[in-house]
PATI-76936 format. One record per residue (C-alpha): residue number from 1; residue in three letters; x, y, z. Coordinates in steps of 0.001 Angstrom, whole numbers, plus 500000, padded with zeros to 6 digits. Each point is the difference from the previous one (the first is absolute). Example, Ala and Ser with C-alpha at 12.3 -4.5 7.8 and 13.67 -1.06 7.14 Angstrom:
<rs>
+-----+---------+--------+--------+--------+
: num : residuo :      u :      v :      w :
+-----+---------+--------+--------+--------+
:   1 :     ALA : 512300 : 495500 : 507800 :
:   2 :     SER : 501370 : 503440 : 499340 :
+-----+---------+--------+--------+--------+
</rs>
This chain:
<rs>
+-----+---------+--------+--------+--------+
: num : residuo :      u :      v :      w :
+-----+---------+--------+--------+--------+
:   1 :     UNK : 462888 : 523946 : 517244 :
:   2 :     UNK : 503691 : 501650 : 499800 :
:   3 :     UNK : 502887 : 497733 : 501426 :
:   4 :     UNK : 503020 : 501528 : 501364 :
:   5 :     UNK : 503665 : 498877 : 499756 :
:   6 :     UNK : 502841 : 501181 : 502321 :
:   7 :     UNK : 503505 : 498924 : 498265 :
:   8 :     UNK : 503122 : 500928 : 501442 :
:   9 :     UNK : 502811 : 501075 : 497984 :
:  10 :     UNK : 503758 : 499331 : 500866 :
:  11 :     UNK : 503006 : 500608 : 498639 :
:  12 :     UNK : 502591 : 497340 : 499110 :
:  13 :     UNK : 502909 : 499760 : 501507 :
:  14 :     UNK : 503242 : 500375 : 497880 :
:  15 :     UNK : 500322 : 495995 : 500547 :
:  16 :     UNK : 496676 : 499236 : 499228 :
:  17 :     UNK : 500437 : 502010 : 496547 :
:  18 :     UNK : 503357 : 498247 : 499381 :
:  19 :     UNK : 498193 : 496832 : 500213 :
:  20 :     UNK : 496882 : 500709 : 497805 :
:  21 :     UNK : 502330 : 501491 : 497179 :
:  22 :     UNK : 502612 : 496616 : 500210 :
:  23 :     UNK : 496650 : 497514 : 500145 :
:  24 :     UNK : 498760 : 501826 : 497054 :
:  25 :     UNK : 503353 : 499534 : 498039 :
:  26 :     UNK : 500877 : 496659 : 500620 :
:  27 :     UNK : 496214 : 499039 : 499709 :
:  28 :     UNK : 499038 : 501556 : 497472 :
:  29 :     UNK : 502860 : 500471 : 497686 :
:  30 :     UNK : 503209 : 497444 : 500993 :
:  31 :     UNK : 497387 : 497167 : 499748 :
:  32 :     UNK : 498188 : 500846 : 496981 :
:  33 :     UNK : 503288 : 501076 : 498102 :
:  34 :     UNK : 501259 : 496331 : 501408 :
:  35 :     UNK : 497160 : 498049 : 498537 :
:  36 :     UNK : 499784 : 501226 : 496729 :
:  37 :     UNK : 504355 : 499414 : 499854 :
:  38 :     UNK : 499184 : 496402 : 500960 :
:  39 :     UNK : 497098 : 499399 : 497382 :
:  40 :     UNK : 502483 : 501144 : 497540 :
:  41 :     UNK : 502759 : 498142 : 500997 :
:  42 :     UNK : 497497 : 497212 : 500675 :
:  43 :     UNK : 498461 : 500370 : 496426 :
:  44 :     UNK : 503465 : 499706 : 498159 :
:  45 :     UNK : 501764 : 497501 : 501034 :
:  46 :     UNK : 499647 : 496867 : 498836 :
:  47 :     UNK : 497609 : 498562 : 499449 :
:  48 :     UNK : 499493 : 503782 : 498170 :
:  49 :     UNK : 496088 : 500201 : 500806 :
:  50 :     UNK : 500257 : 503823 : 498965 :
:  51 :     UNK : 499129 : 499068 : 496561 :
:  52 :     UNK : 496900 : 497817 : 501251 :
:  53 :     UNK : 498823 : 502578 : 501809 :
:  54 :     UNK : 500450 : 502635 : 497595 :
:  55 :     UNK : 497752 : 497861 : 497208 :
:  56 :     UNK : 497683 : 499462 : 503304 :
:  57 :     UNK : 499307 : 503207 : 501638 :
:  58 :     UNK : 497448 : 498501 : 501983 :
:  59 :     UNK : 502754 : 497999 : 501651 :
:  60 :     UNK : 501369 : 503217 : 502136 :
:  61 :     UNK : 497648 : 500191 : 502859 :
:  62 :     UNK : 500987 : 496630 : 500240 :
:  63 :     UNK : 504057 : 500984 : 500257 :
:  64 :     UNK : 498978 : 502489 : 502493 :
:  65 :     UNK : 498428 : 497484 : 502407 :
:  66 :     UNK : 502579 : 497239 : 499413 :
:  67 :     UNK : 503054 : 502523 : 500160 :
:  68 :     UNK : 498516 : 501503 : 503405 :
:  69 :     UNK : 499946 : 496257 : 500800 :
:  70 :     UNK : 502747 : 498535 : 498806 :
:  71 :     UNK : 502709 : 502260 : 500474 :
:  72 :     UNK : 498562 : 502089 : 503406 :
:  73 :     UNK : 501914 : 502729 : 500595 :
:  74 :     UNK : 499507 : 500668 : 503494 :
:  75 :     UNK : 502343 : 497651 : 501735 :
:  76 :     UNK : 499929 : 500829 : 503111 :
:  77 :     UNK : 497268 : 497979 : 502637 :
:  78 :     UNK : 497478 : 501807 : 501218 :
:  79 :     UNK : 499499 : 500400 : 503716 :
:  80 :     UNK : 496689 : 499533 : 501958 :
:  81 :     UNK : 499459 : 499152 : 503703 :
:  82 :     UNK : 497516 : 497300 : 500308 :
:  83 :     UNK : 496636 : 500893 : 502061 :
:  84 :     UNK : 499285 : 496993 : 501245 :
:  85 :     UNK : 502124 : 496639 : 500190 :
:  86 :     UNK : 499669 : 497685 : 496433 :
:  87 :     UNK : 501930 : 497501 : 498530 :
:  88 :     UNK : 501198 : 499641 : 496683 :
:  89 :     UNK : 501777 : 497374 : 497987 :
:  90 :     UNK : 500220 : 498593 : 503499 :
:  91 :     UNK : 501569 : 502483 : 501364 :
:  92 :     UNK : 498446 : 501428 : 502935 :
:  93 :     UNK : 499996 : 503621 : 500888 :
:  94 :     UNK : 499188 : 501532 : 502883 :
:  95 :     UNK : 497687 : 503512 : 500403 :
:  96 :     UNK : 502353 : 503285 : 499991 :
:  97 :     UNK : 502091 : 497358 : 497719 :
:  98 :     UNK : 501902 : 502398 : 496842 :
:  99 :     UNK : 499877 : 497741 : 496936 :
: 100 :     UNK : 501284 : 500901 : 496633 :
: 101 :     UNK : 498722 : 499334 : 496428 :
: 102 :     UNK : 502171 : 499520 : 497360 :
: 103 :     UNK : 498472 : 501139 : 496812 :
: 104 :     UNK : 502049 : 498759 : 497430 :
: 105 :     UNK : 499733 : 496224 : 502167 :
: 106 :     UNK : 496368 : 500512 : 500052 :
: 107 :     UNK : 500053 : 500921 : 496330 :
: 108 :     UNK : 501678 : 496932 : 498739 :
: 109 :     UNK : 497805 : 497836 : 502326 :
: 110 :     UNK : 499226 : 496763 : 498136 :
: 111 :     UNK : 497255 : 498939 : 502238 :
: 112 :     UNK : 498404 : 503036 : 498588 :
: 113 :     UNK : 501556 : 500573 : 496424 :
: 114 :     UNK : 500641 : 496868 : 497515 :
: 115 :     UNK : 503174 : 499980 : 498968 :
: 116 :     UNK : 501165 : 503122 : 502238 :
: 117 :     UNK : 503767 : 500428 : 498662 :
: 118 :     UNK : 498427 : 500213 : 496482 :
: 119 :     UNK : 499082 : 503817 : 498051 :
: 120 :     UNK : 497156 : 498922 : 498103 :
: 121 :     UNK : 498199 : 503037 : 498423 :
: 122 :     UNK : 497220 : 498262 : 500085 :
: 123 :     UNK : 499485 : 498772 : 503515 :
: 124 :     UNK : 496005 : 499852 : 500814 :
: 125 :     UNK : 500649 : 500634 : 504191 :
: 126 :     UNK : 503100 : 502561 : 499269 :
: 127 :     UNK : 498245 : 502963 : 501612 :
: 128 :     UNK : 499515 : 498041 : 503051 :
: 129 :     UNK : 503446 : 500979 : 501055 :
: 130 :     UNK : 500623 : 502310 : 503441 :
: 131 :     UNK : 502487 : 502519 : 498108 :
: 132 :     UNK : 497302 : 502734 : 501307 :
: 133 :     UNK : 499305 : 498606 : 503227 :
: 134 :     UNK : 496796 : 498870 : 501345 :
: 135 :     UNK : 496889 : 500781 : 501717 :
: 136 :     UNK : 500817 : 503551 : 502342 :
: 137 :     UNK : 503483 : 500026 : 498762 :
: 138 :     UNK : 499239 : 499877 : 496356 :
: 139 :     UNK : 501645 : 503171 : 498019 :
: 140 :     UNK : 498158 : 502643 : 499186 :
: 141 :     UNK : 501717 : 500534 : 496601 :
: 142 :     UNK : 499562 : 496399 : 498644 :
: 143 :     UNK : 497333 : 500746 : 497000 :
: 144 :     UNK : 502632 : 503464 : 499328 :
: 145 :     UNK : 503215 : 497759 : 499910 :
: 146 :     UNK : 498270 : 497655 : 497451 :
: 147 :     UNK : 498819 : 502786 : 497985 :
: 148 :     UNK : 503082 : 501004 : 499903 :
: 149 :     UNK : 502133 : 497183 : 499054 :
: 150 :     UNK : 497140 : 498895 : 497176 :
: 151 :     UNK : 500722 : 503096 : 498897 :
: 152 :     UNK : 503359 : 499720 : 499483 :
: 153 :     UNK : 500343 : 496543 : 498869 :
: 154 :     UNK : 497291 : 500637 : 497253 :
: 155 :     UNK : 501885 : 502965 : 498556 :
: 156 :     UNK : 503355 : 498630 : 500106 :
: 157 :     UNK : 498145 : 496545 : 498352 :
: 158 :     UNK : 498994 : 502191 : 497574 :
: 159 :     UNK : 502519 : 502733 : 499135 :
: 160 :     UNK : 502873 : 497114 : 500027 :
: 161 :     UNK : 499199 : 497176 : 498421 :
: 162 :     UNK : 503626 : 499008 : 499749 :
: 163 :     UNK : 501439 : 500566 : 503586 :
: 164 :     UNK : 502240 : 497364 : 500979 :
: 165 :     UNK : 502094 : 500333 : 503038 :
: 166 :     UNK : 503791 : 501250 : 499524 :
: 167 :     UNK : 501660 : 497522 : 502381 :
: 168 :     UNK : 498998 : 496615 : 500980 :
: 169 :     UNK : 497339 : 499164 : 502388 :
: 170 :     UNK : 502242 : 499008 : 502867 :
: 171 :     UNK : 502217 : 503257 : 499785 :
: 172 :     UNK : 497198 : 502571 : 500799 :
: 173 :     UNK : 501258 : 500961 : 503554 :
: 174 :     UNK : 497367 : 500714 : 502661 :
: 175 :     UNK : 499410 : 502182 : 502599 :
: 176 :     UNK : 501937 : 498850 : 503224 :
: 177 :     UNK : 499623 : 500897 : 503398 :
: 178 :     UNK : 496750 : 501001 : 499283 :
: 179 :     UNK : 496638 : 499524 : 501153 :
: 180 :     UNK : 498403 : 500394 : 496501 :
: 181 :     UNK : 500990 : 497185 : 497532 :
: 182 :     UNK : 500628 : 500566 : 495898 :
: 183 :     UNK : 502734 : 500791 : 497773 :
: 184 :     UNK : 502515 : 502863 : 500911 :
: 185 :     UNK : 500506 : 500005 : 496669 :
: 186 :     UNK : 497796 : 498681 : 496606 :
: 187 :     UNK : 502261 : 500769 : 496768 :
: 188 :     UNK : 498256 : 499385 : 496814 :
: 189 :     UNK : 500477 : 500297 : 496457 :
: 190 :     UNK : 497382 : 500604 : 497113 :
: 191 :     UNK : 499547 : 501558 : 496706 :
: 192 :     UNK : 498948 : 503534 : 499583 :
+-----+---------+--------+--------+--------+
</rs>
């Protein structure tokens, strides 16, 4: 038996293009390039856990989850308009209701993480964070941008054993006035 499908094509709009090509750079290159910048800077400060993690390579996907967790660099709430009226924390909201969700709030959560203002490498629950959303709203590109930045991190473990940052800690300036959080700049040092 043949089945037939009737699919209508449309052209975008110069607007609708403009916003496709600006969600696919800040999604899928301002955040990515962001997270790996933090797991650096995150890895080599004190207390210096790039060497640990360099003699444990099996600690990365682990740096990953706890850097997307830790140190979320979306910080901007997310909006949604609530269906139906809930309450949460008490707080009673009413259908048609817009509520936002704070990532890096929800992130640092410690009625769901121990210890939530800790990086710990090894966290068991770390890739329960929301850095990707959830449910309908979860990104597309999650499984790419952790590809990605376990990429990276294992080379760089790898090729530069030695890297130590070039200023302290506290003087890496971040981005400001920004909805994407990590270092504007990440100066480091190593031997060639």
């Amino acid at each position: 038996m043949k089945r037939s499908c009737s699919v209508e094509i449309r052209l975008l709009s110069d607007d609708e293009i403009a916003a496709l090509a600006q969600l696919v750079l800040i999604a899928g290159h301002e955040t990515t390039a962001n997270v790996i910048g933090l797991a650096v800077l995150l890895l080599l400060r004190p207390p210096r856990l790039w060497d640990t993690v360099r003699q444990r390579p099996e600690l990365v996907d682990g740096v990953v989850e706890e850097t997307l967790r830790y140190a979320t660099v979306l910080q901007f709430g997310l909006l949604r308009v609530a269906r139906e009226p809930l309450t949460i924390a008490g707080q009673s909201i009413a259908a048609g209701e817009r509520v936002v969700l704070h990532l890096p709030a929800a992130n640092r959560d410690p009625v769901r993480f121990t210890d939530p203002d800790h990086f710990d490498v090894q966290r068991p629950d770390a890739a329960r964070h929301l850095s990707f959303g959830h449910g309908p709203h979860h990104c597309v590109g999650d499984q790419l941008a952790r590809i990605e930045v376990r990429t990276v991190l294992a080379t760089m473990l790898s090729r530069f054993p030695d890297l130590r940052l070039a200023t302290g800690p506290d003087e890496v300036p971040t981005h400001t006035h920004r909805v994407v959080h990590g270092p504007a700049r990440l100066l480091v040092d190593f031997t060639p």
